[in-house]
LUMGU-76630 format. One record per residue (C-alpha): residue number from 1; residue in one letter; x, y, z. Coordinates in steps of 0.05 Angstrom, whole numbers, plus 5000, padded with zeros to 4 digits. Layout:
paza i->NUM&aa->A&x->X&y->Y&z->Z
...
This chain:
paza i->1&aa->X&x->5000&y->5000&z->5000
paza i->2&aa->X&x->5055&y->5055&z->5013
paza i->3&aa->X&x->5093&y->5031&z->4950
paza i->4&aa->X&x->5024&y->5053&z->4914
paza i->5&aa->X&x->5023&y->5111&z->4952
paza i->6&aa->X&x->5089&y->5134&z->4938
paza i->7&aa->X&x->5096&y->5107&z->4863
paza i->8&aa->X&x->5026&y->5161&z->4859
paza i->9&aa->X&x->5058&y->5220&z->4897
paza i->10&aa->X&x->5106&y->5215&z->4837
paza i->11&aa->X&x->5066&y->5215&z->4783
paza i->12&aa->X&x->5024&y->5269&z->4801
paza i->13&aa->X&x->5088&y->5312&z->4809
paza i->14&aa->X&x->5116&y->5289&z->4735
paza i->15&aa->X&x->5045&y->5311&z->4712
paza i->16&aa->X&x->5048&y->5384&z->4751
paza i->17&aa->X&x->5116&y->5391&z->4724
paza i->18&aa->X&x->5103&y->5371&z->4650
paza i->19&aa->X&x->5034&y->5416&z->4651
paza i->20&aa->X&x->5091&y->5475&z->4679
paza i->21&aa->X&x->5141&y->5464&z->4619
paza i->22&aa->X&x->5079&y->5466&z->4569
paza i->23&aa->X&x->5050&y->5529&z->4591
paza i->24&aa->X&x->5057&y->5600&z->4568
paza i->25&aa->X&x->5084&y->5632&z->4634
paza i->26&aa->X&x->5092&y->5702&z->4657
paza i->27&aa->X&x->5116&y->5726&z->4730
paza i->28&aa->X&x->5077&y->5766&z->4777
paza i->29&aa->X&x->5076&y->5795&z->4842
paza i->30&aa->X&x->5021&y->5769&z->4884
paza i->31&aa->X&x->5004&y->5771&z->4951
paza i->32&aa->X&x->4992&y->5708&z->4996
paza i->33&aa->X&x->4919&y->5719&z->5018
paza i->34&aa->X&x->4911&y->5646&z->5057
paza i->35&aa->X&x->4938&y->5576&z->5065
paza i->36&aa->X&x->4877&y->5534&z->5065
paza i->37&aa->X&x->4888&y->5468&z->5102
paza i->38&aa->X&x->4868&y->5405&z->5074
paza i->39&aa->X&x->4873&y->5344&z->5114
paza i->40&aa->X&x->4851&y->5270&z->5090
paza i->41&aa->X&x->4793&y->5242&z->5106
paza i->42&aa->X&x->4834&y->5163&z->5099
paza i->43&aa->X&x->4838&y->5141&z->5169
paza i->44&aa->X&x->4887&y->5092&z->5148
paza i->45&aa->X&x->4935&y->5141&z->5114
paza i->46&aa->X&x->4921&y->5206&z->5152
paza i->47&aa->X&x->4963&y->5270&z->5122
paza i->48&aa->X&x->4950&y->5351&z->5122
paza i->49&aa->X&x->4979&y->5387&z->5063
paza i->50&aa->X&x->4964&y->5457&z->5046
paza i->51&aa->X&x->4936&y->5491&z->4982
paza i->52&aa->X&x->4976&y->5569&z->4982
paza i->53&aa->X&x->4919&y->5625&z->4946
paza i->54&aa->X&x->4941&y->5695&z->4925
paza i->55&aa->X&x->4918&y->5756&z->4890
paza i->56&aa->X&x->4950&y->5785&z->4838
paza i->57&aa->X&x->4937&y->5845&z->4786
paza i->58&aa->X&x->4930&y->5821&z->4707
paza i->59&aa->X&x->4930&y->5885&z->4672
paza i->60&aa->X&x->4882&y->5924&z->4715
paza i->61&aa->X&x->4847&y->5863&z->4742
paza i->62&aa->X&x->4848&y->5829&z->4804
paza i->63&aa->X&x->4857&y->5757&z->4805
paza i->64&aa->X&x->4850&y->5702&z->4859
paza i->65&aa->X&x->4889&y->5644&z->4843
paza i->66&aa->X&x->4906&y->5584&z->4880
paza i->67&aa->X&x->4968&y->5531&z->4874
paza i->68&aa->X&x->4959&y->5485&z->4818
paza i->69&aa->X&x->4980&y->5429&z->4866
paza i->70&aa->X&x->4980&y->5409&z->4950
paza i->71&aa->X&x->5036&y->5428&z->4985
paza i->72&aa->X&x->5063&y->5396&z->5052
paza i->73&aa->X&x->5080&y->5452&z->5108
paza i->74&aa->X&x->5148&y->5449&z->5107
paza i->75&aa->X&x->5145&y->5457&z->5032
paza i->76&aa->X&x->5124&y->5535&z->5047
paza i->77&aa->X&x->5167&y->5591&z->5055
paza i->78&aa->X&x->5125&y->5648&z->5061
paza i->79&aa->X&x->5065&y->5671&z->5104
paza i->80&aa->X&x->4998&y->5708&z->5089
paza i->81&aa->X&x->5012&y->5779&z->5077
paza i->82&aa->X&x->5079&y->5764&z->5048
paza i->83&aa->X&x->5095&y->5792&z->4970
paza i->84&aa->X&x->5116&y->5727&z->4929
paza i->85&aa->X&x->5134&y->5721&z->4855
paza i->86&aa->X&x->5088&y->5663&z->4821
paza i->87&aa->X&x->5087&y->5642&z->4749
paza i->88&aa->X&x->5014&y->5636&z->4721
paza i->89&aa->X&x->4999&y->5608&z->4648
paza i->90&aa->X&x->4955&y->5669&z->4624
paza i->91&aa->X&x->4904&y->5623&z->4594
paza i->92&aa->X&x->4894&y->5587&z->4663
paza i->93&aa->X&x->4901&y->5656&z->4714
paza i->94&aa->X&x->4873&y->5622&z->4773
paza i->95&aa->X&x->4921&y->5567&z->4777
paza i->96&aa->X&x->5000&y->5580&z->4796
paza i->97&aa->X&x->5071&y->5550&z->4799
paza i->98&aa->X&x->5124&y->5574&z->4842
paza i->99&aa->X&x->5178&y->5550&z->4797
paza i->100&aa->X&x->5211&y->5502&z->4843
paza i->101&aa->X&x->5165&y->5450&z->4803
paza i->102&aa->X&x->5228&y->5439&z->4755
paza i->103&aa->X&x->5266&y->5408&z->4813
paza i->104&aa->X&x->5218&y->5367&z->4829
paza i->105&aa->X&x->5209&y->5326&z->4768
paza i->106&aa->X&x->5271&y->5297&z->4786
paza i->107&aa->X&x->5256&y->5267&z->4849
paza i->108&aa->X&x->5182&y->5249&z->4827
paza i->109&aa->X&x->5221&y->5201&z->4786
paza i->110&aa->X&x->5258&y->5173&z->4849
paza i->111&aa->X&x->5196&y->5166&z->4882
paza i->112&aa->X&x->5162&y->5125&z->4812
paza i->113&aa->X&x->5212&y->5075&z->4818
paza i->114&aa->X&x->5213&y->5068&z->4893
paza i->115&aa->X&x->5140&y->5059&z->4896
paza i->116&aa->X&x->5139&y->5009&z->4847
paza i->117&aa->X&x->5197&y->4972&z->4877
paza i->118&aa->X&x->5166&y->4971&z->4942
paza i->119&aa->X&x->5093&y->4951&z->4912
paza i->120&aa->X&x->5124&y->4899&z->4873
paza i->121&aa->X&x->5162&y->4871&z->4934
paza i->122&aa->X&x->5094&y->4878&z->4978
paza i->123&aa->X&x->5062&y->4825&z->4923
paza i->124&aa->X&x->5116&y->4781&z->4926
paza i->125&aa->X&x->5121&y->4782&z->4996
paza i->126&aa->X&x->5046&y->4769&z->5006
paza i->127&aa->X&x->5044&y->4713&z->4946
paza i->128&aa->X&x->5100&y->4681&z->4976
paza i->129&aa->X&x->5061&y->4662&z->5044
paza i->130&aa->X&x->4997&y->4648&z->5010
């Protein structure tokens, strides 16, 4: 089960990072305007990760936008009220990236094959009692 779990945390990050390679990006200033807590509702695999919003000006607009992913707390480096610079595909405004998405397409990779090794040794292990 944590072999899945892992081997999934990866592939969701490969996807976030493609989708942030593919877009048409521009920077802006925004400010954080709340951290919204999400926590799981899986009593067997119990987590909290946190989903960052801001506003942000687009040409004379204001836009609230929210993090085009979860984030786990130690993952943020800013508070509300702070000034950030996000990256926002102008045809999706209400989504951002923070950039450090790059970086982690490299370890979602790591964490692809790690799950799978440890999912495929779970099987084994559990067809080999049966």
């Amino acid at each position: 089960m944590v072999g899945f779990v892992v081997m999934a945390a990866g592939i969701v990050n490969i996807y976030y990072s493609n989708k942030l390679k593919n877009a048409e990006l521009e920077t802006f200033q925004a400010t954080v305007t709340k951290i919204r807590p999400i926590v799981s509702s899986a009593p067997s695999f119990p987590y909290s990760s946190y989903c960052p919003e801001v506003e942000y000006f687009l040409e004379d607009t204001l836009i609230k936008a929210h993090y085009v992913s979860l984030m786990l707390r130690d993952q943020i480096n800013f508070k509300v009220g702070d000034t950030i610079n996000i990256l926002v595909d102008i045809n999706k405004p209400k989504e951002f990236f923070l950039g450090n998405e790059f970086k982690r397409s490299k370890n979602a990779k790591a964490l692809v094959i790690m799950g799978a090794l440890a999912f495929a040794s779970g099987i084994i292990v559990i067809g080999g009692s049966l």
